[in-house]
N, C-alpha and C positions, 0 to 999 in steps of 0.2 A: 422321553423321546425314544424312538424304536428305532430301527436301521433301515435304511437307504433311505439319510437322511442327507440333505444339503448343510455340510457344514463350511462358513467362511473363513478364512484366515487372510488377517490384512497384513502383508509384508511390506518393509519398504527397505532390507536388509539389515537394520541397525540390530541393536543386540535386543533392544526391546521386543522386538517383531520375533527373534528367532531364538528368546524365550516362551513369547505364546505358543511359534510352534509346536516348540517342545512339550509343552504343557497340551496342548491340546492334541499330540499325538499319545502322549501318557497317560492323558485324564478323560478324554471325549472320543477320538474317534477308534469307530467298531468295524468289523467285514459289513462289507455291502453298503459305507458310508460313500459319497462323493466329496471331496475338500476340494474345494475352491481356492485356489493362491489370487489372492487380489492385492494389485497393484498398482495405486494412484498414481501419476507421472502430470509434472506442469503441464499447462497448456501450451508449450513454446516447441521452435523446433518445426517438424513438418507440417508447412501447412497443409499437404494435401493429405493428411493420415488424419487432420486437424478434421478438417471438415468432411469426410469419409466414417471417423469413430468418433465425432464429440459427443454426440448423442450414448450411443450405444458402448461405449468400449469396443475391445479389439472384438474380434473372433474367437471363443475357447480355445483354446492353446491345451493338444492335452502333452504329459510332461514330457514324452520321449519329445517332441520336439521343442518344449521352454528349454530344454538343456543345449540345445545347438547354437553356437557361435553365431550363426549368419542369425539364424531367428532371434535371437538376445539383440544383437545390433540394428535387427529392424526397427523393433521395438523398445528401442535407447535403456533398457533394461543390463544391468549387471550380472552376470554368471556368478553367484557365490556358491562352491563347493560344499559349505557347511548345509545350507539349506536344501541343496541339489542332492545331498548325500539323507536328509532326510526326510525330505519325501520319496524318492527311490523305496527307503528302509520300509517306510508306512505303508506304501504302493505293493509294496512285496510280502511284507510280512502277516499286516490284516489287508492285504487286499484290499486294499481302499484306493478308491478310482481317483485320479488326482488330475486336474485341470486349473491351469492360470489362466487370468481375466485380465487385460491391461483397461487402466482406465486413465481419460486428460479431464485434466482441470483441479477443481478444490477438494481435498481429503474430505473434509465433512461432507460434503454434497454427494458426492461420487460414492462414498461408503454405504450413506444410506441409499442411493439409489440402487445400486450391487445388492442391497437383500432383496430389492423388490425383483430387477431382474433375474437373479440367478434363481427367485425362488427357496432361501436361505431360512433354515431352519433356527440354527442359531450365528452369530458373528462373535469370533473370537482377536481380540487384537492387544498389542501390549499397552503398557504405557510408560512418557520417556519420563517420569517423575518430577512434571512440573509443581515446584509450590503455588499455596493458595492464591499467591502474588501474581506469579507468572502467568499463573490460567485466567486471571482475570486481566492483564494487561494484553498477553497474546492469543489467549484463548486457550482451549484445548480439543481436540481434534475426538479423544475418548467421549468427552463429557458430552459434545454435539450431539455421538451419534448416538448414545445413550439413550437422550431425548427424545432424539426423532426416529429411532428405529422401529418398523414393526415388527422385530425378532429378538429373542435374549441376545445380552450384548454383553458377552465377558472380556473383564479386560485385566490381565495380567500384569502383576508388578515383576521387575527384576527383583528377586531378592536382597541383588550383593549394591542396589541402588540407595543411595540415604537419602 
């Protein structure tokens, strides 16, 4: 891959998600890449936001505004410091254009359709270390999009997870 490329990152704040990022701000992204923060959210809640972005997701969000209070609470979104504090870092250091995606509805669905729209090069996202048990009784969210993605789809372990 070369640069000005679309890279995704799927957050949903847990530690799993904000080791990918880490990793994908240390191992993947370059100057002139754009990273995508994408961010699945239930379908519940406004209805009029409901049926306005079910379809689409929100509007690109670029980050100087994901960091503001009122725009977090439109978008039933969390303000986490740890992850606000790195992409700032990545945004400033290589220069890498950074922009959040809010999406409603199902993580497997919504994930794969976010490479289609955003146009996504690769999708990088973590995983919360379900055993073979778990993934088969609840599923897993990683394995789906694997599947059905039409873009490499890296998915990161925590390390310090057994």
């Amino acid at each position: 891959m070369g640069k000005d490329r679309n890279i995704g990152i799927a957050i949903d704040f847990s530690k799993g998600s904000k080791v990918a990022l880490n990793w994908a701000i240390s191992n993947l992204l370059v100057t002139g890449d754009t990273c995508y923060v994408i961010h699945i959210r239930p379908s519940q809640g406004n209805e009029s936001r409901n049926l306005l972005w079910a379809a689409t997701g929100s509007p690109l969000i670029p980050l100087a505004e994901f960091r503001v209070k009122e725009v977090a609470k439109e978008y039933e979104i969390p303000l986490d410091p740890e992850v606000l504090d790195m992409l700032d870092t990545v945004s400033r250091q290589k220069q890498v254009k950074v922009v959040a995606k809010i999406y409603w509805g199902d993580a497997r669905d919504k994930l794969c359709a976010a490479v289609g729209d955003l146009k996504l090069d690769c999708l990088v996202m973590g995983s919360r270390g379900l055993t073979s048990l778990q993934r088969l009784v609840i599923g897993s969210v990683s394995s789906h999009v694997i599947a059905a993605s039409s873009c490499p789809v890296t998915i990161v372990k925590d390390p310090t997870a057994h």
